[in-house]
C-alpha positions as CSV (number, residue, x, y, z in Angstrom):
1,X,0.0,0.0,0.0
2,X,2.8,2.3,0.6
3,X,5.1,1.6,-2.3
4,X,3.3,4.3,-4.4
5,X,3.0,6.6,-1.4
6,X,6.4,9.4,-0.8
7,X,7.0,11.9,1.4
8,X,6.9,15.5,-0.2
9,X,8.4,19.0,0.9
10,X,5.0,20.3,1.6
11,X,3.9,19.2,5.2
12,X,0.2,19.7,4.1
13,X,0.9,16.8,1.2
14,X,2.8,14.8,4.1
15,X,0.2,15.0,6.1
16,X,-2.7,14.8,3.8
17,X,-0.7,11.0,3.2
18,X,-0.9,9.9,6.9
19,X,-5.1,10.9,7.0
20,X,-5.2,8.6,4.3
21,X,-2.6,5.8,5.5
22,X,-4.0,5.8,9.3
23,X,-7.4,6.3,10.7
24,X,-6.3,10.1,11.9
25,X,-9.3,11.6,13.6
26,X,-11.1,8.3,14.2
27,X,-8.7,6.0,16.5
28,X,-8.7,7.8,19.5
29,X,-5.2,6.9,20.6
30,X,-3.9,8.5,17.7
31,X,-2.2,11.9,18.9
32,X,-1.4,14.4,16.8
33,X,-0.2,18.2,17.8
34,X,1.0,21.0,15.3
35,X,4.2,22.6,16.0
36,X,6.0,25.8,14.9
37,X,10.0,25.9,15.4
38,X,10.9,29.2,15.0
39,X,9.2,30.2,11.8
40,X,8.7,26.6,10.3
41,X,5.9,24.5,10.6
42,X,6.0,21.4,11.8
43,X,3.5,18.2,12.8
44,X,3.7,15.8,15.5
45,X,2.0,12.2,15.8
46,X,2.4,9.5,18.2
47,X,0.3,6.8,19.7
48,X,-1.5,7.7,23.3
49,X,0.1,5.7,26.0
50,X,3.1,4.8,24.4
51,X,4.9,8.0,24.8
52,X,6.5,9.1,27.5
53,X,4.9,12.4,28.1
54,X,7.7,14.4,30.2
55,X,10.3,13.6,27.8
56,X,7.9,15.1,25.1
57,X,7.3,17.9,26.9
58,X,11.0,19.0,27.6
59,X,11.3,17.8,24.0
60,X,8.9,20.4,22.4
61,X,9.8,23.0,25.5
62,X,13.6,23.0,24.2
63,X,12.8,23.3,20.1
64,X,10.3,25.8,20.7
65,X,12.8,27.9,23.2
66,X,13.9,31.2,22.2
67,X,17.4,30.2,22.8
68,X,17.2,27.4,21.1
69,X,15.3,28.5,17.8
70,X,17.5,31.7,17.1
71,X,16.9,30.6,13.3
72,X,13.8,32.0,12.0
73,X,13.8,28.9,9.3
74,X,15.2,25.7,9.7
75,X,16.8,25.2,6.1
76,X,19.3,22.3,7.1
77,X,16.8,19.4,9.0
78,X,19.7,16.8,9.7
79,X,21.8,20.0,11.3
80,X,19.2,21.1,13.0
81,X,18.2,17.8,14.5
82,X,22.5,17.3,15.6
83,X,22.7,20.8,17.2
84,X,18.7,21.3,18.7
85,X,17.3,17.9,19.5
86,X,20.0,16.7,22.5
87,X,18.1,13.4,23.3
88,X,19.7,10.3,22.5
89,X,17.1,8.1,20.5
90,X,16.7,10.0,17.4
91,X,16.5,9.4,13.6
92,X,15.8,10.3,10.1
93,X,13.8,8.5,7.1
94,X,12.3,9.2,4.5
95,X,10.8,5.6,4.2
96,X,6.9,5.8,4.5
97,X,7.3,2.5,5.3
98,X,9.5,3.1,8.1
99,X,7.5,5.6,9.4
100,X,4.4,3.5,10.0
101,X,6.0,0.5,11.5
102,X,8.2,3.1,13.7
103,X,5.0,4.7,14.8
104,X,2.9,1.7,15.2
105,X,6.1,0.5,17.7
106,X,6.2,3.1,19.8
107,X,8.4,6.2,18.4
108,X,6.5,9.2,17.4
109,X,7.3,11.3,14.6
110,X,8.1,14.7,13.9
111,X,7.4,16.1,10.0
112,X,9.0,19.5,9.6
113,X,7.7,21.8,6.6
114,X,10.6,22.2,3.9
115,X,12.0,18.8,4.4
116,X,11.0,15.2,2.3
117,X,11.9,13.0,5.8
118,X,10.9,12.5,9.2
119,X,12.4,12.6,12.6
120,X,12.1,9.6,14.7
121,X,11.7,10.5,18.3
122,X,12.0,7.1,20.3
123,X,10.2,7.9,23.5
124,X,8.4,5.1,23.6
125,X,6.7,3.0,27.3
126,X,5.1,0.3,27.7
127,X,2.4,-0.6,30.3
128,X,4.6,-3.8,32.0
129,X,3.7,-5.8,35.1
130,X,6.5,-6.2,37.6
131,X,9.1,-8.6,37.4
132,X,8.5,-11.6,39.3
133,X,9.4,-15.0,39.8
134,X,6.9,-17.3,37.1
135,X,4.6,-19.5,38.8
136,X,5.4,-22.3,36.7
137,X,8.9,-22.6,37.2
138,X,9.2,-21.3,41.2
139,X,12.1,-22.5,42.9
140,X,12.7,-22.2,46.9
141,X,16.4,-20.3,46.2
142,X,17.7,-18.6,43.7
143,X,16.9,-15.5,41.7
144,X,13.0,-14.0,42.0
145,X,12.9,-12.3,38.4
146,X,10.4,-13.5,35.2
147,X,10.6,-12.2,31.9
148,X,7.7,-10.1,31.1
149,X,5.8,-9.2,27.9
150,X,8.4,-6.3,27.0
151,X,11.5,-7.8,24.5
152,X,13.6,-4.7,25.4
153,X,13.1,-5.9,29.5
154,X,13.3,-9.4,28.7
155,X,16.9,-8.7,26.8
156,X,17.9,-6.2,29.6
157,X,17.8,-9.6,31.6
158,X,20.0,-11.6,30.0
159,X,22.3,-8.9,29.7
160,X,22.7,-8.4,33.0
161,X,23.4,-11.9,33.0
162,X,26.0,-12.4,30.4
163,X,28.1,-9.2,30.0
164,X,29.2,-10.8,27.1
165,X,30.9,-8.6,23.9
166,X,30.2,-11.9,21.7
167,X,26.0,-11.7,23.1
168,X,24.7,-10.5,20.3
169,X,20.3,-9.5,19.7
170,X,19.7,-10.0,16.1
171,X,16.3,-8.7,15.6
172,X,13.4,-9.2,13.1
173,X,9.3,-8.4,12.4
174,X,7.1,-11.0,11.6
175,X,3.4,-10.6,10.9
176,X,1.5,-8.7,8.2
177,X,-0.5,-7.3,10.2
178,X,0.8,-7.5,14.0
179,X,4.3,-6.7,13.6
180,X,5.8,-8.8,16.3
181,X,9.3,-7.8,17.2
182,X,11.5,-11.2,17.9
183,X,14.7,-11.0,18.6
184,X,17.1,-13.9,18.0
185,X,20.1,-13.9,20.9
186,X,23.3,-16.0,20.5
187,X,27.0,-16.3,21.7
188,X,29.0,-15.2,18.8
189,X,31.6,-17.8,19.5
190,X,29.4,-20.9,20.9
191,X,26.7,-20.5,18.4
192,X,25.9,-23.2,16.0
193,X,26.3,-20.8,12.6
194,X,24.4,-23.6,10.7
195,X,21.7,-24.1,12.9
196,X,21.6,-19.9,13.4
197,X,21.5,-19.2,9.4
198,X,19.1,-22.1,9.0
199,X,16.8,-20.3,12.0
200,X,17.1,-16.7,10.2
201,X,16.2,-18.4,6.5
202,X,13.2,-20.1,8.4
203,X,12.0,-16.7,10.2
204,X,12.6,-14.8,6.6
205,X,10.2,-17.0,4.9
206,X,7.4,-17.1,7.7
207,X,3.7,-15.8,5.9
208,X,1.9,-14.8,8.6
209,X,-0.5,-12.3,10.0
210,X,0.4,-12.3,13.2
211,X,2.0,-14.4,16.8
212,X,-1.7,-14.5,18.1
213,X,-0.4,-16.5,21.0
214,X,3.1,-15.3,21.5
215,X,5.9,-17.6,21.8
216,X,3.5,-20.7,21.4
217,X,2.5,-19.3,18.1
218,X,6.2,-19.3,16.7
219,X,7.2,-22.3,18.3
220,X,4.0,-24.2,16.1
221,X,5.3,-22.4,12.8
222,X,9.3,-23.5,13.1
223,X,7.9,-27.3,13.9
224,X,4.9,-28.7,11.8
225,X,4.2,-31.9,13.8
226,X,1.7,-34.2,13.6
227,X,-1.5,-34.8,15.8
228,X,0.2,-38.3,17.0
229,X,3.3,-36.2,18.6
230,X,2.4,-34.3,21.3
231,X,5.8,-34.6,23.1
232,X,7.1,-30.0,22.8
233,X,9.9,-29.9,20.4
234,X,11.0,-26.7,21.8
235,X,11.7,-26.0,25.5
236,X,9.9,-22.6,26.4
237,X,11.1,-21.1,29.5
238,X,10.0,-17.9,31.8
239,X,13.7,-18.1,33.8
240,X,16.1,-15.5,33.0
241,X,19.1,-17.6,34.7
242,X,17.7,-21.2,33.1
243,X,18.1,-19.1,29.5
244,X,21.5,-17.9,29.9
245,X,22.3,-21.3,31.2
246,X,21.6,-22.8,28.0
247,X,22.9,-19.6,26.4
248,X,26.5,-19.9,27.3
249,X,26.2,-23.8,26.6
250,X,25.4,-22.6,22.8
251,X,22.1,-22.8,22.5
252,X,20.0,-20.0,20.6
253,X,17.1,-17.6,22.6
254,X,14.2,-16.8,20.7
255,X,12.1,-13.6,22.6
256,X,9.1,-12.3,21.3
257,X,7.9,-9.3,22.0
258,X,4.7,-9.3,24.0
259,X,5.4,-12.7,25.3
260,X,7.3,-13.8,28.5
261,X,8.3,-17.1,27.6
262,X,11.7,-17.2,25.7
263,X,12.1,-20.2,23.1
264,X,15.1,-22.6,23.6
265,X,17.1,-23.9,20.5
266,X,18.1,-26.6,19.9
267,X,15.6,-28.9,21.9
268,X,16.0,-32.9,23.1
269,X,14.0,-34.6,25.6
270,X,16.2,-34.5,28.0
271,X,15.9,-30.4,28.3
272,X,12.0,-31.0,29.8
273,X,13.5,-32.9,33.0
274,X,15.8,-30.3,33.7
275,X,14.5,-28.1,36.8
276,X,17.0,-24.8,38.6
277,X,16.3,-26.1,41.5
278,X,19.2,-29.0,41.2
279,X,21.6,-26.6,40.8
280,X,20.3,-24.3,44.1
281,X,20.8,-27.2,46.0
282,X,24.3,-28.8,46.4
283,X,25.1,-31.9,43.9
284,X,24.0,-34.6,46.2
285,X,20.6,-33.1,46.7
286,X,20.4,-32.0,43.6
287,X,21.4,-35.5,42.2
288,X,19.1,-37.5,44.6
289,X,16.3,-35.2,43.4
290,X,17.0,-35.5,39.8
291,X,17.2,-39.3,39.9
292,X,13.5,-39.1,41.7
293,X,12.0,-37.2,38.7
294,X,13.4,-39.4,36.0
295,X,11.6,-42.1,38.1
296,X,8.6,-40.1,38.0
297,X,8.6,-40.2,34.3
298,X,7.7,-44.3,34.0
299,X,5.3,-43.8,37.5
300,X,3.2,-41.3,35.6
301,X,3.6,-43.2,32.2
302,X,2.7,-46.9,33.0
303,X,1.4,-47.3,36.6
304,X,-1.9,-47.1,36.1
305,X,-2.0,-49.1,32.6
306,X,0.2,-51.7,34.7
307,X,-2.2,-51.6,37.7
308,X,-5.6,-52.2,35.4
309,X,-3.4,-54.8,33.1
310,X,-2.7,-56.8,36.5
311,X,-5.6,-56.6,38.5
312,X,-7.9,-56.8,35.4
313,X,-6.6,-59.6,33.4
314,X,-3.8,-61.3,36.0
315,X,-5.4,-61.2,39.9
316,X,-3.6,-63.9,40.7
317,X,-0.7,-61.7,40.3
318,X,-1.9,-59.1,41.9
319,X,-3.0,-61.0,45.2
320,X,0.2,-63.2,45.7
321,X,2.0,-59.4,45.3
322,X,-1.0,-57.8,47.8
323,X,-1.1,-55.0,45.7
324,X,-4.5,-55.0,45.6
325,X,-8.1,-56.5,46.6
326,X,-10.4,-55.6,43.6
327,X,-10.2,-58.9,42.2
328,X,-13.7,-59.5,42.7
329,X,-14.5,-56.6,40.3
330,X,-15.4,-57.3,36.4
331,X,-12.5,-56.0,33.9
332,X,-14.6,-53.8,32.3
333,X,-16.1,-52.2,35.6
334,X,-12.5,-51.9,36.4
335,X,-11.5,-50.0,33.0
336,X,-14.4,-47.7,33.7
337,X,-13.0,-47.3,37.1
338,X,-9.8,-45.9,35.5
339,X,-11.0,-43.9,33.3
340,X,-13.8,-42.0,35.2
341,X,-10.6,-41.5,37.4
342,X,-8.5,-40.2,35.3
343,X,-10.5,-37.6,33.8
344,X,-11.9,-36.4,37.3
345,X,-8.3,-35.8,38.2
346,X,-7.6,-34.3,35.2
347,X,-11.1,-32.1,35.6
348,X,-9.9,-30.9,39.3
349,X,-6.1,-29.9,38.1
350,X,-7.4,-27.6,35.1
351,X,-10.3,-26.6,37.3
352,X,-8.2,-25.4,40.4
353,X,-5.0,-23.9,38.1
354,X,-7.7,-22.1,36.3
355,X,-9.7,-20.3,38.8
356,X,-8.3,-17.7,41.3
357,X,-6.0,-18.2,43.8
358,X,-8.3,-17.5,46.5
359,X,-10.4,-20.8,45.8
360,X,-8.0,-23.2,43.6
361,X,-6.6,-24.5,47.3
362,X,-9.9,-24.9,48.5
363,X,-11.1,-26.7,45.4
364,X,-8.7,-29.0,45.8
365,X,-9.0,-30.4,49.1
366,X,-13.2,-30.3,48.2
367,X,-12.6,-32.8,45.2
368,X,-10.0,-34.8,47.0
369,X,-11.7,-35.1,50.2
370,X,-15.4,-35.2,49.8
371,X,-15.8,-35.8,46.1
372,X,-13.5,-38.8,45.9
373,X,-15.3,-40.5,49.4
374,X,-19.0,-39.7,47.5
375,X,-17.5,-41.6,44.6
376,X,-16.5,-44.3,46.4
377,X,-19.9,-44.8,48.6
378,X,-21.7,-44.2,45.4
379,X,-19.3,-47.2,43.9
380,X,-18.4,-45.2,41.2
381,X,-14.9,-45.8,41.8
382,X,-12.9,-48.2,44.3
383,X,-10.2,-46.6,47.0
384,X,-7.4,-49.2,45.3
385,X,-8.5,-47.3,42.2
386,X,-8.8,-43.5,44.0
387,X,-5.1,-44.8,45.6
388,X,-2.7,-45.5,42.2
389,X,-4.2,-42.4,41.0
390,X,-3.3,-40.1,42.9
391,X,0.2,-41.8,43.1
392,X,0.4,-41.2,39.3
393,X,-0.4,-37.4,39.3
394,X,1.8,-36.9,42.1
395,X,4.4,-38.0,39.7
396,X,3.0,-36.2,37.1
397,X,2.9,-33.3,38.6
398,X,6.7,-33.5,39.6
399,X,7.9,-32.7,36.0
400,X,9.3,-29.5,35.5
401,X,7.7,-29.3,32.6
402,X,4.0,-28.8,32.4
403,X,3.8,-29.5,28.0
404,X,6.1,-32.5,28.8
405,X,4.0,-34.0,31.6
406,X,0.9,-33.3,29.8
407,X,1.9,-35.6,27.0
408,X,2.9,-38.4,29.2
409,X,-1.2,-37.6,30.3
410,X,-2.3,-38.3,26.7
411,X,0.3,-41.5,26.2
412,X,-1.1,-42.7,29.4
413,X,-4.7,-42.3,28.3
414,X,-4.0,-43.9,24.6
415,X,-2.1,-47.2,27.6
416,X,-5.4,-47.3,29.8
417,X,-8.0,-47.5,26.7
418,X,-5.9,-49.8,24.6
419,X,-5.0,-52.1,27.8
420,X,-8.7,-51.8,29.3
421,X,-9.9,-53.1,25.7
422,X,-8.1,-55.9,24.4
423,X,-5.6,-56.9,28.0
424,X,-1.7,-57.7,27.1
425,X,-2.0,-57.2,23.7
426,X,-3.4,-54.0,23.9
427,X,-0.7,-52.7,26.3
428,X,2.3,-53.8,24.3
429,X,0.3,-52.3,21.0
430,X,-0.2,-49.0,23.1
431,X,3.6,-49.0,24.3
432,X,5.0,-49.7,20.9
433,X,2.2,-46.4,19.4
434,X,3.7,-44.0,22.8
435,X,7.5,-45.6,21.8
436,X,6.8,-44.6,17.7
437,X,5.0,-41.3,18.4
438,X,8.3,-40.8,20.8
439,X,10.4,-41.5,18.1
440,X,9.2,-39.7,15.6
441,X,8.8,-36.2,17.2
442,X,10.5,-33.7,15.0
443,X,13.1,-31.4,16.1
444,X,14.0,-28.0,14.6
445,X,16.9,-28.2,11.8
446,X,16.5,-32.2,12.3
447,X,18.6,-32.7,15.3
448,X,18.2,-35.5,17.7
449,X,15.7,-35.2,19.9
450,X,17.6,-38.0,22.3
451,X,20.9,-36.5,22.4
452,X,23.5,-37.2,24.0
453,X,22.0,-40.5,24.0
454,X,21.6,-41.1,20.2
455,X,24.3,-39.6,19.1
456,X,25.6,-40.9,21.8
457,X,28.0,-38.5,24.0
458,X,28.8,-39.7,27.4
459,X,30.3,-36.8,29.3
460,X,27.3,-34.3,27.9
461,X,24.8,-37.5,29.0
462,X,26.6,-37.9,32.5
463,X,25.9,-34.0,33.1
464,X,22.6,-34.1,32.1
465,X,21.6,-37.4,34.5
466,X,23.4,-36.5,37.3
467,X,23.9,-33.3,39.0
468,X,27.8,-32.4,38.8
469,X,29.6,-29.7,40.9
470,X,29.8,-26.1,39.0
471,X,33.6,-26.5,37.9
472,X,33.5,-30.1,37.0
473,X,29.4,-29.1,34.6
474,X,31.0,-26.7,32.7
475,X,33.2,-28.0,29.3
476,X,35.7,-26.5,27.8
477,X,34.0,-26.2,24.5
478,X,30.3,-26.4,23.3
479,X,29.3,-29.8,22.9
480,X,29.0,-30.7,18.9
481,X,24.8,-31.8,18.3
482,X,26.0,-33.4,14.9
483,X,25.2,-30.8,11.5
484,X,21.6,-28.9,10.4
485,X,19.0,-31.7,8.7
486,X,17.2,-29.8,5.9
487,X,14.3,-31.3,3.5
């Protein structure tokens, strides 16, 4: 729409061209003010809310100062704006292009009669909530900050962080219509450069109209998977320290602007059992505690499907091992059981981390106290049954991921329907579907998704299962992932 369009010396055609480019006059956060340096006309527009209104006003005070506008007529603009305009941010373009996606941003703009470019007065600030510790990823020591929706406070972070001269923000717009800033940040000597120029190529030929949904929204656009892999491809995390963790170990930031979850590349399975809190605690602890959530993994994945497999189709196994007294109950009633369970569980988790915080705690203890004992006196489910699930989201709830431990929800759901149905056979065909869909996941730039186990790489594996003291965790070089996988 703008390719035809140019700015002219005449301020009235200028802004004659911005009535018609923008709804001037209708969108009420559209600001506009005319100006007069001196003897020259001029015309100011920014966007209500996004500038900061006391730099403005010592902005306008010192052009339009006697002392500062001894020139009746400004006849030089780039001089003038060098010698008049003392703050920092500023720039020229005569780009209508620019203009608009400048404005749009943030920056206001300044059109001065005479002249065929604008000055770009970078004032912009953003309505931002305070910076505090993500719910999601909360750890009892350590640093208390969160990224927010802001990019430019969300790179600020890691900056502070890694006062690096090789960090380096490469940034880029994606979106037709929204405009989303995302910047791409690397180590200039620990980056992968195939994996970052296969990363920029993908961003450059993105079609979209906007990130509707952020970082989530990318993340689906880099990776096309399929419905059968609902393992995340790409670990998203809210941490400043967790990113420039995985920064100085090579791996690539994505940040979007307007979203406070920052995109980790390259991605393997092993990243979504990683939690900060076994590295706040020394390497024992942090070791002992690590080696419980791996366990966790196969507790939350087959315990249940194991438990109806046994009791259902084997109770002979299950009552010479005591593990449980239902064996007078019909394998179907048993697999309905299970199920009804499971998605009762499942209905108070989303339930309680849904509503407000004033209620989710009592909601919880309401469906696990009186809800599950009415189900039980109503024999709509047994206590054996009431027992190994709870066990299981216990474990599940233990990952430090929530997409990751969500998936090992719908694996274990694909396990109870296919063992409920058809016994043994149906729970090896299930575990061979979860152990395909596993295998198959895509990655970005096709790298493993089980390294360092395949490729295999036993020091990088060795850090990853056990938690090692800071001098002895950190190598001497970036560990090689293998080369960039393209169709």
């Amino acid at each position: 729409m703008t390719q035809n369009n140019s700015l002219s010396t005449e301020l009235s055609q200028n802004i004659d061209l911005l009535h018609r480019l923008l709804p001037l006059g209708k969108s009420f956060d559209l600001i506009t003010r005319d100006l007069r340096l001196g003897e020259t006309p001029a015309f100011w527009l920014g966007i209500n809310g996004f500038c900061n209104t006391e730099i403005l006003q010592q902005i306008f005070s010192d052009l339009q100062d006697p002392h500062y506008t001894l020139d009746s007529e400004i006849r030089d603009l780039p001089g003038y704006v060098q010698s008049r305009l003392g703050y920092a941010q500023v720039s020229l373009t005569s780009s209508v292009d620019d203009i608009l996606q400048n404005l749009l941003s943030g920056p206001s703009i300044l059109l001065v009669n005479g002249f065929d470019q604008a000055v770009i007065i970078d004032v912009r600030t953003y309505p931002v909530r305070s910076i505090s510790e993500p719910d999601t990823e909360r750890s009892t020591r350590g640093a208390r900050d969160g990224f927010v929706e802001t990019l430019l406070f969300n790179t600020n972070l890691i900056r502070r962080r890694v006062r690096s001269a090789k960090l380096t923000f490469s940034i880029c717009t994606l979106g037709t219509e929204s405009r989303t800033d995302v910047a791409i940040a690397y180590l200039a000597d620990q980056v992968n450069e195939e994996l970052l120029e296969a990363l920029k190529q993908k961003l450059s030929r993105l079609q979209i109209t906007s990130l509707t949904m952020g970082s989530k929204s990318l993340e689906e656009l880099l990776i096309h998977k399929r419905w059968w892999n609902p393992l995340p491809s790409i670990q998203l995390t809210e941490r400043p320290d967790v990113a420039c963790s995985y920064l100085c170990e090579g791996h690539i930031l994505l940040i979007v602007d307007n979203s406070p979850a920052v995109l980790l590349l390259p991605g393997t399975i092993f990243q979504f059992t990683q939690s900060p809190e076994d590295y706040y605690n020394n390497p024992l602890t942090g070791t002992y505690f690590r080696m419980i959530r791996f366990l966790c993994i196969p507790v939350s994945l087959l315990l249940l499907p194991v438990f109806l497999l046994l009791s259902a189709y084997y109770p002979e196994i299950t009552s010479s091992l005591q593990l449980t007294p239902v064996s007078d109950l019909s394998p179907f009633r048993l697999f309905f059981y299970v199920l009804a369970v499971e998605f009762l569980l499942d209905l108070f988790k989303y339930s309680a981390a849904l509503s407000s915080s004033r209620v989710s705690g009592a909601l919880s203890i309401v469906g696990g106290l009186l809800i599950g004992d009415i189900a039980v006196s109503l024999n709509w489910a047994s206590t054996e049954v009431l027992f190994y699930a709870a066990v299981t989201m216990l474990a599940n709830l233990s990952l430090s991921s929530i997409e990751f431990a969500d998936a090992l929800r719908i694996y274990r759901i694909l396990l109870v329907v296919t063992t409920g149905l058809w016994g043994l056979p149906g729970f090896i065909i299930g575990l061979t579907l979860v152990s395909l869909s596993m295998i198959t996941t895509p990655t970005f730039a096709g790298f493993s998704y089980f390294w360092p186990l395949f490729p295999f790489n036993g020091p990088a594996l060795k850090s990853l299962l056990f938690r090692r003291p800071t001098y002895k965790a950190q190598p001497s070089k970036v560990w090689s992932r293998g080369h960039v996988h393209t169709k």
